[in-house]
Every structure is written in structure tokens, then in C-alpha cells.
DRENNUDO-635906 format. One record per residue (C-alpha): residue number from 1; residue in three letters; chain; x, y, z. Coordinates in nm, 2 decimals. Layout:
<sites>
(site NUM ala A (X Y Z))
...
</sites>
This chain:
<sites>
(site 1 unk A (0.00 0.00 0.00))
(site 2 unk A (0.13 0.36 -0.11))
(site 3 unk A (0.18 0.57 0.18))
(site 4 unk A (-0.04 0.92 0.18))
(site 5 unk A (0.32 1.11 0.11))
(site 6 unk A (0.34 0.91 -0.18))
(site 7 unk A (0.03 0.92 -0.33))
(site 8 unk A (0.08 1.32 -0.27))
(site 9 unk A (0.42 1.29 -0.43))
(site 10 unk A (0.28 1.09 -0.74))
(site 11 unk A (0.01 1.31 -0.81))
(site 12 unk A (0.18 1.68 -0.75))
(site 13 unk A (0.47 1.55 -1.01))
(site 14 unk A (0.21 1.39 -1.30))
(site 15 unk A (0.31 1.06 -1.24))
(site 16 unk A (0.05 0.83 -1.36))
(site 17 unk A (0.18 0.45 -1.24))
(site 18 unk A (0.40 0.37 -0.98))
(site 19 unk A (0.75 0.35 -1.07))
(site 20 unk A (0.93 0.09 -0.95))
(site 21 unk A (1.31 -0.08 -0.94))
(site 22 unk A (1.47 -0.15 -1.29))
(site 23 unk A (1.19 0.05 -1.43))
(site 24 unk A (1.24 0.33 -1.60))
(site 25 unk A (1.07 0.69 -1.54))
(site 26 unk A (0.66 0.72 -1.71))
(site 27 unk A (0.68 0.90 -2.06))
(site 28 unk A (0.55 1.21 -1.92))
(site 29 unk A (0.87 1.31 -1.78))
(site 30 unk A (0.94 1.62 -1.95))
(site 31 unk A (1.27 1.65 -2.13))
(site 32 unk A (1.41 1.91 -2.34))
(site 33 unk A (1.38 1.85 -2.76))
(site 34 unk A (1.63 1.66 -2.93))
(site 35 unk A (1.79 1.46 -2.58))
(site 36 unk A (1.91 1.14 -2.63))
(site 37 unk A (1.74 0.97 -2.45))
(site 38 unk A (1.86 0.69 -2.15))
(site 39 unk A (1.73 0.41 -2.30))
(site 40 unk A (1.94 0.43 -2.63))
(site 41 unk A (2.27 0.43 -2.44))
(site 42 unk A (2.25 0.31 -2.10))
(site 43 unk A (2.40 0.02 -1.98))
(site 44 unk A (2.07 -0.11 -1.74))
(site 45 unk A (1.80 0.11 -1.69))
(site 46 unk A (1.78 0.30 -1.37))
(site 47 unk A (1.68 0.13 -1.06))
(site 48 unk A (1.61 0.26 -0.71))
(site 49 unk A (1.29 0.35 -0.51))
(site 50 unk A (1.11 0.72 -0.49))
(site 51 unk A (1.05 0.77 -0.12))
(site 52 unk A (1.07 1.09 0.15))
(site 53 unk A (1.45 1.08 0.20))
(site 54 unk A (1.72 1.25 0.20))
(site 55 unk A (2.10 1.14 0.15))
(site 56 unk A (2.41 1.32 0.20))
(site 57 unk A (2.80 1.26 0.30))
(site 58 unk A (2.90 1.40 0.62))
(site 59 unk A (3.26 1.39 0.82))
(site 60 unk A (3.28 1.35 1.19))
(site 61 unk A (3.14 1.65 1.42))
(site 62 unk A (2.92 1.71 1.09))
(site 63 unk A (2.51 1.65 1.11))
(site 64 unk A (2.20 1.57 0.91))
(site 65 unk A (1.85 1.71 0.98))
(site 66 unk A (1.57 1.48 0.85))
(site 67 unk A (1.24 1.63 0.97))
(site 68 unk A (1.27 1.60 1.32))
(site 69 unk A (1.55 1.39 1.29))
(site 70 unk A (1.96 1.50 1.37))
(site 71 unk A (2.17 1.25 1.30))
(site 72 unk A (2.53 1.34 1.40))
(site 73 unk A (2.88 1.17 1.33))
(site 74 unk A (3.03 1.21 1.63))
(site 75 unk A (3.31 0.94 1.48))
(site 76 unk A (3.49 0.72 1.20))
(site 77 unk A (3.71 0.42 1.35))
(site 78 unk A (3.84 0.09 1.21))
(site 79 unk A (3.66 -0.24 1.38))
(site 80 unk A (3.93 -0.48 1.38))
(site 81 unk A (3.84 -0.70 1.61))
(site 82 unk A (3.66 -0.96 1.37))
(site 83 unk A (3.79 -1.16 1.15))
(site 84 unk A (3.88 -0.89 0.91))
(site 85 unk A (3.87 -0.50 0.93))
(site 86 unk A (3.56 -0.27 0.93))
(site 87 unk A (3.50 0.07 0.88))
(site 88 unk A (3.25 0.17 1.16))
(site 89 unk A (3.13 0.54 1.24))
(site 90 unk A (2.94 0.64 1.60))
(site 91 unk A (2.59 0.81 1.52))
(site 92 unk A (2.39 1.03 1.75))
(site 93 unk A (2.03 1.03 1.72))
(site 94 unk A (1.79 1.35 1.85))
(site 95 unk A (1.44 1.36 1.77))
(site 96 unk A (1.25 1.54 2.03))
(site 97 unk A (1.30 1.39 2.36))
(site 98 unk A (1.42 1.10 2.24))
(site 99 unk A (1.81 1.04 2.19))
(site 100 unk A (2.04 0.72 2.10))
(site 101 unk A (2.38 0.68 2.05))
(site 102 unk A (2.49 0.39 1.77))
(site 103 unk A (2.82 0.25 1.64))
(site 104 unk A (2.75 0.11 1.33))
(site 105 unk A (2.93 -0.05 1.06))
(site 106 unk A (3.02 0.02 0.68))
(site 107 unk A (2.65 -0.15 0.50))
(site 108 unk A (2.40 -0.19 0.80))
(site 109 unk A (2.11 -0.03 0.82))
(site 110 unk A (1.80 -0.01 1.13))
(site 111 unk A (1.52 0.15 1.24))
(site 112 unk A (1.47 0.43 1.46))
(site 113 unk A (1.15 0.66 1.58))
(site 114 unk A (0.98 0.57 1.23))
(site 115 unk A (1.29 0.61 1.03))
(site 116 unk A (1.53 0.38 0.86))
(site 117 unk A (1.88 0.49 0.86))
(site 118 unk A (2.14 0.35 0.58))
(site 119 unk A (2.47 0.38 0.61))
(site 120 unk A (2.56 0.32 0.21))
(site 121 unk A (2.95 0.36 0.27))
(site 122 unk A (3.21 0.51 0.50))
(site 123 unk A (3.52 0.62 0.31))
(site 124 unk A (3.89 0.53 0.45))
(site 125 unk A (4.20 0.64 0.37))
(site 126 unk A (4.33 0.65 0.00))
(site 127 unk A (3.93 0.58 -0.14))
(site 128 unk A (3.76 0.88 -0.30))
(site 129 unk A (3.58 1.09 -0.01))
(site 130 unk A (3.81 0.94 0.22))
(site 131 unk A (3.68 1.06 0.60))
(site 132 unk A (3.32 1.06 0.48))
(site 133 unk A (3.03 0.87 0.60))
(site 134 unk A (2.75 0.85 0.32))
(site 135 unk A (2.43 0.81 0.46))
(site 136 unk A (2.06 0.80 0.37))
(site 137 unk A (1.79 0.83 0.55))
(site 138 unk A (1.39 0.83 0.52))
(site 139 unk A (1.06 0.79 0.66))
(site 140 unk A (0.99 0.39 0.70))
(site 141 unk A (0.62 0.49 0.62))
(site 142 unk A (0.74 0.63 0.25))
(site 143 unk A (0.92 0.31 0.13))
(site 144 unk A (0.85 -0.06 0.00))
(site 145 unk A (0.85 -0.36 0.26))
(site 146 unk A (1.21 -0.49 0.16))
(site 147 unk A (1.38 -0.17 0.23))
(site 148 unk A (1.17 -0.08 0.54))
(site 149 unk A (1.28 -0.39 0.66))
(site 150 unk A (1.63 -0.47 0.57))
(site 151 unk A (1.93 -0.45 0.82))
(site 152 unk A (2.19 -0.35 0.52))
(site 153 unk A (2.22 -0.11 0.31))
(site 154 unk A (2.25 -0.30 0.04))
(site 155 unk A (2.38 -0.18 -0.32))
(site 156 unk A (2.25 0.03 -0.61))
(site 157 unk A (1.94 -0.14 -0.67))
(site 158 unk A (1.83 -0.05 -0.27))
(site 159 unk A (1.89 0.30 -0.28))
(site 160 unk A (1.62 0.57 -0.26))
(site 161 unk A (1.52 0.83 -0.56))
(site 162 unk A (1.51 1.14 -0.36))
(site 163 unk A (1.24 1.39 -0.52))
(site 164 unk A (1.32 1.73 -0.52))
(site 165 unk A (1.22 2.07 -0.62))
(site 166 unk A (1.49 2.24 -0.85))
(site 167 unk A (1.64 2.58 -0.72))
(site 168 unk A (1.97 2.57 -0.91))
(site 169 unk A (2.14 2.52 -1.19))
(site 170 unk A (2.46 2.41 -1.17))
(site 171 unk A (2.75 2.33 -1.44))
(site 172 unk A (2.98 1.96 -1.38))
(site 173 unk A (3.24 1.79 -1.60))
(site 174 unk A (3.27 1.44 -1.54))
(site 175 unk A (3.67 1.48 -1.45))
(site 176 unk A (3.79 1.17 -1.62))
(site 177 unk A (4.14 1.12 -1.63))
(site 178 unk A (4.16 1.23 -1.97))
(site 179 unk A (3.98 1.48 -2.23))
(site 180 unk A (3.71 1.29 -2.45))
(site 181 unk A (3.85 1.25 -2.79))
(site 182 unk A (3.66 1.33 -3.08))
(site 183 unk A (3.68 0.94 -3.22))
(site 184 unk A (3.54 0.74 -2.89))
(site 185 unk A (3.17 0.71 -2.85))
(site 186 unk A (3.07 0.93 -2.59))
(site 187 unk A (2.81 0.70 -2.49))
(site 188 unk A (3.08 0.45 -2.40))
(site 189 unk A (3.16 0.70 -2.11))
(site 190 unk A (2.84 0.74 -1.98))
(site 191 unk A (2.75 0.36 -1.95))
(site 192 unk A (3.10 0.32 -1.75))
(site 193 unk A (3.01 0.60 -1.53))
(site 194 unk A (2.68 0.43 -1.45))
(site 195 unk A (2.87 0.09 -1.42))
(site 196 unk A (3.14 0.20 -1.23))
(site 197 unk A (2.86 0.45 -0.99))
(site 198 unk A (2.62 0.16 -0.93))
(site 199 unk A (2.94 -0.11 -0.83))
(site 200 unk A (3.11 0.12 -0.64))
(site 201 unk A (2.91 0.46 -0.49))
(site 202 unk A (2.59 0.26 -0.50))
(site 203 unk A (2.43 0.52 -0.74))
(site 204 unk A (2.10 0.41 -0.89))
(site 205 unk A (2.19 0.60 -1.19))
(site 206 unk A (2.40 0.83 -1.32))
(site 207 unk A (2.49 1.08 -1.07))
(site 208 unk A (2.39 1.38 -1.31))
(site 209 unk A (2.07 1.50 -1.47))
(site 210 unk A (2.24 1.55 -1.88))
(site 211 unk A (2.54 1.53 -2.00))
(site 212 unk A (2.68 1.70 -2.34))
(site 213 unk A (2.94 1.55 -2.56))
(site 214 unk A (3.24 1.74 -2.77))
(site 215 unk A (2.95 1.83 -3.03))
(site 216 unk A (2.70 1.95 -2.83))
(site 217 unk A (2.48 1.68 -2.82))
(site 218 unk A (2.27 1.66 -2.49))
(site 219 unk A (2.21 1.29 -2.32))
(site 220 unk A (2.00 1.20 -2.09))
(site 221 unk A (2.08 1.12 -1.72))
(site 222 unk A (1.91 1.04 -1.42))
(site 223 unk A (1.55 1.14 -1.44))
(site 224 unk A (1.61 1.57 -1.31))
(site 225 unk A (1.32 1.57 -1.06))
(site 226 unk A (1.51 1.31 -0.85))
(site 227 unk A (1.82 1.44 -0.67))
(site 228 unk A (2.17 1.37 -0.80))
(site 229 unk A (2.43 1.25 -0.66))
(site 230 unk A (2.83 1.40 -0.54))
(site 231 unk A (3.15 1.29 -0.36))
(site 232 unk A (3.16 1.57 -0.24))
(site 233 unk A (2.99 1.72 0.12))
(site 234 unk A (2.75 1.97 -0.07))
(site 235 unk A (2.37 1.90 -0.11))
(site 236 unk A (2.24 1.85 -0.44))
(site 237 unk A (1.91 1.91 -0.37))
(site 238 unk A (1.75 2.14 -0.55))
(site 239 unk A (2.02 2.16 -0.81))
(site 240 unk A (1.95 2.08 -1.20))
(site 241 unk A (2.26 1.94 -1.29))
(site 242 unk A (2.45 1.98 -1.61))
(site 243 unk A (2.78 1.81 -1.72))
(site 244 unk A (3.05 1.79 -1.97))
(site 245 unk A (3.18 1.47 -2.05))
(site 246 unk A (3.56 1.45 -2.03))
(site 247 unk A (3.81 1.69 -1.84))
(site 248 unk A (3.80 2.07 -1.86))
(site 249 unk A (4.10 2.13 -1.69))
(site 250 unk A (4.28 2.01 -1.96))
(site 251 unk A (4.04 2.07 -2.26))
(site 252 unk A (3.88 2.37 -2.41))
(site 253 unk A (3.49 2.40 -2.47))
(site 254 unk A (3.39 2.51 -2.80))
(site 255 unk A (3.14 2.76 -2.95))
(site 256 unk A (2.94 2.45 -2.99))
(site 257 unk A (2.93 2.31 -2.67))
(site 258 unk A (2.85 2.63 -2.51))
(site 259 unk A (2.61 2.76 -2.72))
(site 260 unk A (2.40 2.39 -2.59))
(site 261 unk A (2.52 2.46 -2.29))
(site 262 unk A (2.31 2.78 -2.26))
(site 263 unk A (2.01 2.65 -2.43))
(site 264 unk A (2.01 2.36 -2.17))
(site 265 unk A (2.03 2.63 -1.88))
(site 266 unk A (1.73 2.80 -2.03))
(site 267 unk A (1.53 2.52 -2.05))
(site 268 unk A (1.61 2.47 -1.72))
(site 269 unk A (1.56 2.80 -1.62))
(site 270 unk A (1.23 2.82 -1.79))
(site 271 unk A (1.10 2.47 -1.69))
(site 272 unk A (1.14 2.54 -1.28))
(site 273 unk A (1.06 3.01 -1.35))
(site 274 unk A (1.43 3.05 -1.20))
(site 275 unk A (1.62 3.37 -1.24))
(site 276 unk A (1.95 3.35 -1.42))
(site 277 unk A (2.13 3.41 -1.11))
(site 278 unk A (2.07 3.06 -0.99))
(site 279 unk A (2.32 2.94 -1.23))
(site 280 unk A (2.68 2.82 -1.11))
(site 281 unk A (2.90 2.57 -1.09))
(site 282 unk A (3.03 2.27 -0.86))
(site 283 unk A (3.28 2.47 -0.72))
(site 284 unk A (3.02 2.74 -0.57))
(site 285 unk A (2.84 2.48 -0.32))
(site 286 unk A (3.20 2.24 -0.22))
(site 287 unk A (3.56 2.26 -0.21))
(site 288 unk A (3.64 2.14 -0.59))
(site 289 unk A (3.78 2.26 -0.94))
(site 290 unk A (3.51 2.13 -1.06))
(site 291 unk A (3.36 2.21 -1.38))
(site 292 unk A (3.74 2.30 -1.42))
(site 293 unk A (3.93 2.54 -1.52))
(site 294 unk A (3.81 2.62 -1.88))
(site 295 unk A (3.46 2.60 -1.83))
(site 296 unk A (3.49 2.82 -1.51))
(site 297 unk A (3.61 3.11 -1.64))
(site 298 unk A (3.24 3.14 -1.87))
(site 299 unk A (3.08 3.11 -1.56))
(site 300 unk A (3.31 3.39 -1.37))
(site 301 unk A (3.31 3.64 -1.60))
(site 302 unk A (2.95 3.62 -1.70))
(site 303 unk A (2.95 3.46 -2.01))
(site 304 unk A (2.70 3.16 -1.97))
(site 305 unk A (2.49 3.41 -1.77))
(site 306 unk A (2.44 3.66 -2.04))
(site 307 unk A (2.37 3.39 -2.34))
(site 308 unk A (2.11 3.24 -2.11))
(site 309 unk A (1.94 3.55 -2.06))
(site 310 unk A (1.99 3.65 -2.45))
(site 311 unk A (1.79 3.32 -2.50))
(site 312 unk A (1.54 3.43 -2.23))
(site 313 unk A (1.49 3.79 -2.35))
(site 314 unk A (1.41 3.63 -2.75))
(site 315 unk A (1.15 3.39 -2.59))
(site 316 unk A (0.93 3.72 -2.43))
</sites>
């Protein structure tokens, strides 16, 4: 049975059937024209469950508010008293009058005053977001039977799609090591991200909304009205996000690719009534380069901004 904040939840975003894992989004999803869509390159379609969550990756002293809910990491400390090591962090619980203290380790998950806490990961030395304990948590009454009930975290195919209402829109690159070249397939990239975000960040999908390739061509991400994902501490809630496949600290964009950049921000824009000012980039909400350093400087000195609002002005 649906719980009354889904059946809210389905109805105020047009869905008309439940989704469900391994399923993809309903056609009434609104895209922009001309997206290529998921299901021409992914590698498996999306999986995950919509339910009142929220996710985030916190360090030690740091906190999460979840309605009534703080969860704080007081601490991150290697278990080695089994037979093999385990990353465990120390939770404090405060809802009302009603406080717990937990250590629990890397993959568990419980219950607690109506809400089930995950802890997907907690990041150790030399792994990317070393120090960081990723953690989701939700409202048991919002989510299917199996999750509800489950005492792990599981992987990819148990995490939660976390709907949100979009407030930002913010400019990524993916950072690979190296610049896509202008012979590989572009689509190739995207179905390793999703392989390599499922197997080992427990994504659902890929962690961004579209992607664009060297000639501007937009694909198609994780459905944009769930929240995306980061390995960083900010919150990408709220944010609409946009990347560039490849690495823009060592590659230039081109007219191209930033002319598509700005009709995707205006979409964007448009789509959610934002105001131009709500566009940025990684590096505004977290300590990163990121969208690096040639795609920065059109977001510093205004460029992206103004072409957006060029695009806006014509549409009057």
C-alpha cells in the first residue's frame, strides 16, 4: 500500500503509475527536444525506489536534519576485532526527547522513531571521499516492505530516488582522467560512469541530470526531478545538474558546446521560473575545481549568464 506522502508525491509530479526498481521513469517526464534519451545508451535502466529521503556525506562533528531527525557523526574508527577489518562510524540520534547513541558499521542499516537509517559507505584512507560517511535516511512509512525492513544497506538497486524541487542550476564535467577525444563514443563514457557508480558509490543511476558531448549533443541522465548524486559534502538538492563529458582542466569547450550549454540552462531556467542568477558551478556549493578550469572562467566572468538571458529575453 502507497503511503499518503506518496500518493501526494505521485500526483503533484504527474506521475500516472507507480515506478518501480529496474523500471524506468513514465513518458511524461518532460525533457528538453532533441535529448538522447537513457534508454538508447544506458548500460541497465535506472533502478532505485522514490520515497521521503534524504542522502548526503557528512565527516565527523558534521550533522543531518531529516524532519525531526539529527543525526550526527560524532566518529569514524576501524573495527578490527573480527575476522577482518571494518570501517564503523558512532551516530547520534535526537528527535525530540528521544536520543540514542549507535556504532555502526560500513552496509547496516536499522530503524529508529519511524525512520530507517542507511549507512551506504564510510570512506577510508586512500578511497575517493576518504573521512566521509554517506548516509541515507527516510521515513519507513514512504518506502517498499524490503527496504523498510532490511538490516543492510544494500547496493544500487536499494537505494532511494530522492524527489526534489529544482532551485539551481549548476555546471559539472565528469573529470575523467583524460579529455574525450573526438573518435570514442561518448556513450561509452556514460554507460561506464553508471557501471562503475552503481558497483562502487551505489548510485542508482547516473549521478547527473544531462550530459553533453564534444558536439554538443545533450544525453540523458538520471530522471532531473530526482536528486543527483556527489562525492563531495555539498547538497544537491535542488540543483538541476549539467555536465560535460571528459576533463576541462585540460580541454577547451567550444562555441558549440557552449552555445548547448546555454540552451540547456534556459530550459532549465524556464522549466522550474528561475532567475538567471541561480546558475553556477560545482565549485560554488563544495571545495572542488570542478567544472574546471576552462569551463569556469564562462561562468566567472559572466559569459553563460548573459547567453542564457539572451535566450530568455528572445523567448518574451
Amino acid at each position: 500500500m502507497l503511503s499518503s506522502w506518496m500518493i501526494w508525491w505521485l500526483l503533484a509530479t504527474g506521475y500516472t503509475s507507480v515506478p518501480t526498481a529496474s523500471s524506468q521513469p513514465p513518458a511524461q517526464k518532460r525533457v528538453p527536444p532533441g535529448v538522447i534519451a537513457h534508454d538508447t545508451w544506458q548500460a541497465t535502466p535506472p533502478v532505485g525506489y522514490p520515497a521521503d529521503a534524504v542522502r548526503r556525506n557528512k565527516k565527523a562533528g558534521e550533522s543531518l536534519q531529516f524532519h525531526d531527525l539529527t543525526v550526527t557523526v560524532k566518529s569514524v574508527a576501524v573495527d578490527s576485532s573480527g575476522s577482518a577489518p571494518i570501517d564503523v562510524a558512532t551516530l547520534q540520534l535526537v528527535a525530540g526527547s528521544s536520543r540514542d547513541e549507535r556504532t555502526v558499521r560500513e552496509g547496516s542499516a536499522f530503524n529508529w522513531n519511524g525512520r530507517h537509517l542507511a549507512i551506504v559507505a564510510i570512506y577510508g584512507p586512500g578511497e575517493l571521499g576518504a573521512g566521509l560517511v554517506a548516509l541515507e535516511v527516510s521515513d519507513i512509512a514512504s518506502l517498499p516492505a524490503n527496504i523498510a525492513t532490511a538490516t543492510t544497506a544494500g547496493g544500487a538497486n536499494m537505494r532511494l530516488r530522492i524527489p526534489h524541487t529544482i532551485t539551481h542550476v549548476t555546471l559539472h564535467h565528469t573529470g575523467d582522467a583524460r579529455p574525450l577525444r573526438a573518435e570514442e563514443d561518448p556513450a561509452q563514457r556514460l554507460r561506464n560512469l553508471q557501471s562503475w557508480g552503481a558497483r562502487d558509490r551505489n548510485w542508482w543511476d547516473l549521478p547527473y541530470h544531462f550530459l553533453l558531448d564534444l558536439e554538443g549533443d545533450v544525453y540523458e541522465g538520471r530522471d532531473w526531478r530526482f536528486m543527483g548524486e556527489t562525492n563531495t559534502t555539498y547538497d544537491p538538492s535542488g540543483h538541476f545538474l549539467i555536465s560535460m563529458i571528459g576533463n576541462y582542466d585540460q580541454q577547451e569547450p567550444s562555441a558549440q558546446q557552449l552555445a548547448a550549454i546555454a540552451d540547456l540552462m534556459t530550459w532549465a531556467l524556464r522549466t522550474n521560473n528561475l532567475p538567471v542568477d541561480r546558475i553556477g558551478g560545482h565549485y560554488h556549493y563544495a571545495s572542488t575545481g570542478c567544472p574546471g578550469v576552462h569551463l569556469r572562467r564562462y561562468l566567472e566572468d559572466g559569459t553563460l549568464r548573459r547567453m542564457v538571458q539572451e535566450r530568455l529575453d528572445k523567448a518574451k
